[in-house]
N, C-alpha and C positions, 0 to 999 in steps of 0.2 A: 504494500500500500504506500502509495507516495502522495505527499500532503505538502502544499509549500505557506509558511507562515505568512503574513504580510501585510505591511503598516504601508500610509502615506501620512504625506506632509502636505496643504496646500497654500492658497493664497489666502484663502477665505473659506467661509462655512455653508454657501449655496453654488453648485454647480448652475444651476439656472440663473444666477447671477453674471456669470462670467468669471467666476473663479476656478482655478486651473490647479493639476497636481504639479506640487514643485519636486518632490524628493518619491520614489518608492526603495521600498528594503523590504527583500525576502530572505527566508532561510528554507533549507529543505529539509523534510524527514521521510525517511523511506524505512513502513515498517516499525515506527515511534522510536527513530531512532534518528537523531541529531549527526548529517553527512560532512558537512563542514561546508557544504556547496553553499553561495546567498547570489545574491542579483540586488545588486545596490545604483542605485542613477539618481542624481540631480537632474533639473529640467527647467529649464528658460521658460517660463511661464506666457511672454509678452503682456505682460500686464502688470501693476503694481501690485507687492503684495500690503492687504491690510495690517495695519500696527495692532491690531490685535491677535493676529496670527502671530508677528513678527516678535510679539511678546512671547508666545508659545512654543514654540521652535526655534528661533535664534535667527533663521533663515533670512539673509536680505537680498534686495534687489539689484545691488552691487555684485554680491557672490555669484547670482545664476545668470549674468550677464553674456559670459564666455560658453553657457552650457547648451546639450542640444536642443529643442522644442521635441515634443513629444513624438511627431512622424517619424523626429528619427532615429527614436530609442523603442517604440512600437515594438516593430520586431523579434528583438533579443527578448523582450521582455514575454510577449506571446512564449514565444519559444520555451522560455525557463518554466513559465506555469505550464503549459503544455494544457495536461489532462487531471493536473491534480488536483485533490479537494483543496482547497482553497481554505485556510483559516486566521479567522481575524475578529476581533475585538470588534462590537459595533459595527458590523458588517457593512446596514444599508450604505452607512459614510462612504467608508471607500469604495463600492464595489458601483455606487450612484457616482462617483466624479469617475471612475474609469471607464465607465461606457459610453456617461460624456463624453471624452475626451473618443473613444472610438469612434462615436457617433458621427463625430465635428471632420474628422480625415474624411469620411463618406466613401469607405472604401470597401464597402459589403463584409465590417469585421464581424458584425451581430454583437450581441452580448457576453459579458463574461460568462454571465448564468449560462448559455451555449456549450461554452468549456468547459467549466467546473464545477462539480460540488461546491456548497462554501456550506464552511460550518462556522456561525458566530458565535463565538466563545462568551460574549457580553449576555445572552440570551443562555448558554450556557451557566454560566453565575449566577443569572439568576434565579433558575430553577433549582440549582442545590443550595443558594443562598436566601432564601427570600425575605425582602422588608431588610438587607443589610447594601452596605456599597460594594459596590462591583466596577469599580472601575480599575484602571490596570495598576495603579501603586496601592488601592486596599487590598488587591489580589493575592501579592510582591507579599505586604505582611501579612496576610492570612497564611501564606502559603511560603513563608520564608522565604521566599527569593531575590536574591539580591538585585535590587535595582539602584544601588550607592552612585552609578555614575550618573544618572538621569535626572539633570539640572534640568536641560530641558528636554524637551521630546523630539525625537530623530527615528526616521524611518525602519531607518536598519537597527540600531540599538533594539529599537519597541519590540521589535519583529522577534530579535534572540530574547529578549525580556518575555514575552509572551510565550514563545513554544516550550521557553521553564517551566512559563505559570501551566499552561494548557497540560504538556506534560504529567505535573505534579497532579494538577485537578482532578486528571483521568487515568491517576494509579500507577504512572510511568516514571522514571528515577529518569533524570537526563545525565550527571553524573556525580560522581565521587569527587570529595574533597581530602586527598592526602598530602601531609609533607605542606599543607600549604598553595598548594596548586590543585587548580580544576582541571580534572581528568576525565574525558571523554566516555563513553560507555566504553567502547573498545580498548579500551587503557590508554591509548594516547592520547596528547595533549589535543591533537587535531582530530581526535575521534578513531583515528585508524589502529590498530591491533596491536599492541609493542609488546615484548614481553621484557622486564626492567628484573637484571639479574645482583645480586646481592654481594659486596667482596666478600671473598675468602674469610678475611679476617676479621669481622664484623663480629662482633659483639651482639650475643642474640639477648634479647629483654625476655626475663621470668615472664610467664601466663598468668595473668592474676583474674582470679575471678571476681564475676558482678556479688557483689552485695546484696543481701536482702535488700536494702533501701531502693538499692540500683535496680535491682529485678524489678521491682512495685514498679518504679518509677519509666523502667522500659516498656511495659505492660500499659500502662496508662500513654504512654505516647503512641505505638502499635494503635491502641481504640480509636485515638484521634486519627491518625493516619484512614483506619477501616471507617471510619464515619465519613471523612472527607472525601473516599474514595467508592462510596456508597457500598460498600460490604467487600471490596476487590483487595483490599490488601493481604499480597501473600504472606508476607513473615507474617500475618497473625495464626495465619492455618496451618502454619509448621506448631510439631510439638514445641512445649516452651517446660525450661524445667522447673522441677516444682519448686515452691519458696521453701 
C-alpha cells in the first residue's frame, strides 16, 4: 500500500478568490512505513501573498520570485502522487486549491479525487477525539510527537510532522529513539536496513530488571497506547509478567 502524506502552503484562505498554492511537501509511505522518498517545491504564485498568510508561514513575495509557476512543476508533482491514497490534515483545504490550480492550466487534468484516495486525518481526530482539539500541534502532544522545530508552518516539515502523528494515531511506530538519534524503522538513519555491529571490546551493561513500580507503570502506558489505538496495540497482547 502506498500512501503519500501532504501539506500546502498558500497565498491566502479562498481559492475562488485568487489565491494560489505557494509551497507543496510530501512524504511517502509504502506499507506504513516511512521511505525516505518526499516531493518538496516552492511556487511563484503571480500574485501577492496576504500578511496574514505571510504571518503563518514565513513565506514572502521576495522568496518565490525566482520560483517556477505551477504549469511547471505540475508534472513531477502528478507523477510522485501517482495513484496513492493521499493523506492530509483538513483535507477539503488542500485538495480545493489543487484542483484549482488544475483547473486554471485547462489541460483535461480532472480532479485529484480522479487519482486518489484521500484520507483526512482532521476528520480522522475527530472521530477518536471528540468535543477535544485536533489540530496538528494538539495532535504533536496528545501523541508525543515532536514538533520543537515548527515556528512556523512549512509544507514539507507538516507533511513529516503529520505521517508521525497519522502513524502513531493508527497503531504504527515510525521509529526508534537510541543513543540519541532517530532511527528509521529499518535501522537506519534514512530508513534503509543497517545492521550496526558492536566493538570487541565493549563493555556489556548488567540486565536489570523493571521494578514493581516500573511494571504498574508500563502497564498503564500499554492501556493508553491500546485506547488511542482503539484496541490494536500489540505489546499489550503479548504475555506480560506477573507483578
Amino acid at each position: 500500500m502506498r500512501q503519500v502524506v501532504l501539506d500546502t502552503e498558500t497565498t491566502g484562505l479562498e481559492p475562488q478568490l485568487g489565491h494560489k498554492i505557494i509551497e507543496i511537501g510530501c512524504v511517502e509511505l509504502v506499507n506504513r512505513r516511512l521511505t525516505g522518498r518526499h516531493y518538496h517545491q516552492y511556487i511563484k504564485p503571480e500574485r501577492e501573498i496576504d500578511q496574514g498568510a505571510m504571518e503563518v508561514h514565513g513565506i514572502t513575495n521576495e522568496f518565490l520570485e525566482d520560483k517556477p509557476v505551477f504549469s511547471q512543476i505540475v508534472a513531477d508533482f502528478l507523477e510522485f502522487i501517482g495513484d496513492a491514497e493521499l493523506v492530509i490534515h483538513n483535507a477539503p483545504f488542500d485538495v480545493g486549491f489543487l484542483n484549482h490550480e488544475l483547473s486554471s492550466l485547462d489541460k483535461g487534468l480532472g480532479k485529484i479525487e480522479d487519482r486518489c484516495a484521500v484520507l483526512d486525518t482532521l476528520l480522522l481526530a475527530r472521530k477518536k477525539h471528540p468535543g477535544q482539539k485536533n489540530n496538528l500541534d494538539a495532535l504533536c502532544k496528545r501523541y508525543m510527537v515532536d514538533n520543537s522545530q515548527r515556528d512556523l508552518h512549512g509544507a514539507l516539515l507538516d507533511a513529516e510532522i503529520l505521517a508521525d502523528v497519522y502513524l502513531t494515531m493508527t497503531g504504527g511506530q515510525t521509529f526508534l529513539a537510541l543513543g540519541g538519534k532517530q532511527v528509521g524503522e529499518g535501522g537506519g538513519e534514512d530508513g534503509e536496513e543497517t545492521i550496526v555491529r558492536l566493538p570487541v571490546s565493549r563493555t556489556l551493561t548488567p540486565v536489570l530488571r523493571a521494578s514493581d513500580d516500573e511494571l504498574v507503570l508500563h502497564r498503564e502506558k500499554l492501556e493508553l497506547l491500546d485506547k488511542a489505538s482503539d484496541g490494536n496495540c500489540i505489546w499489550k497482547s503479548l504475555e506480560q509478567p506477573e507483578l
